[in-house]
C-alpha positions, 0 to 999 in steps of 0.5 A: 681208714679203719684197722683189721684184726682177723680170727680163725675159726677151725672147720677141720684139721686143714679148713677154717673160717677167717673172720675179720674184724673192722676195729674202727669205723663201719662198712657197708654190704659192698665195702664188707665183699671188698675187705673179703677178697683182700683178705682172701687174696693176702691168704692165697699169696701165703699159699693158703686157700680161704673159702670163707670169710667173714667181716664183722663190724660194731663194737657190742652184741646189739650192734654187731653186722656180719656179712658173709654165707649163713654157715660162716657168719653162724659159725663165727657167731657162735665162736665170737660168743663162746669166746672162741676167737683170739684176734690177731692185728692184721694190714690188708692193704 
């Protein structure tokens, strides 16, 4: 069972891009949608609203997978890139 980390990526004071990090193992398309909606879910019970998520896989640049829409996977990108995320542990389960 792979573990979770999950970072944020801020869009305005009140709006940010979640994006979740598979620490161990890989995932596939439909797994990736899968991890989304808990984590939207789990946002959604704390009373936040996620509009976009974006699950990452693989451990270096080469071969690193994002799945979510083109703006939230270039924005988390980017971010990933810049150094811009703290990760953070996180159970979804």
């Amino acid at each position: 069972m792979p573990s979770f980390v999950y970072g944020t990526v801020r869009e305005t004071p009140r709006t940010a891009i979640y994006a979740i990090r598979v620490k161990e193992g890989s995932v596939d398309p439909i797994e990736a949608g899968d991890i989304a909606e808990r984590m939207r879910e789990k946002l959604l019970a704390r009373g936040e609203r996620a509009t976009e998520v974006v699950v990452v896989v693989g451990d270096r640049k080469e071969t690193l997978r994002l799945y979510g829409t083109p703006y939230a996977v270039t924005r988390v990108r980017t971010a990933m890139f810049n150094a811009a995320i703290s990760w953070q542990p996180i159970e979804l389960d």
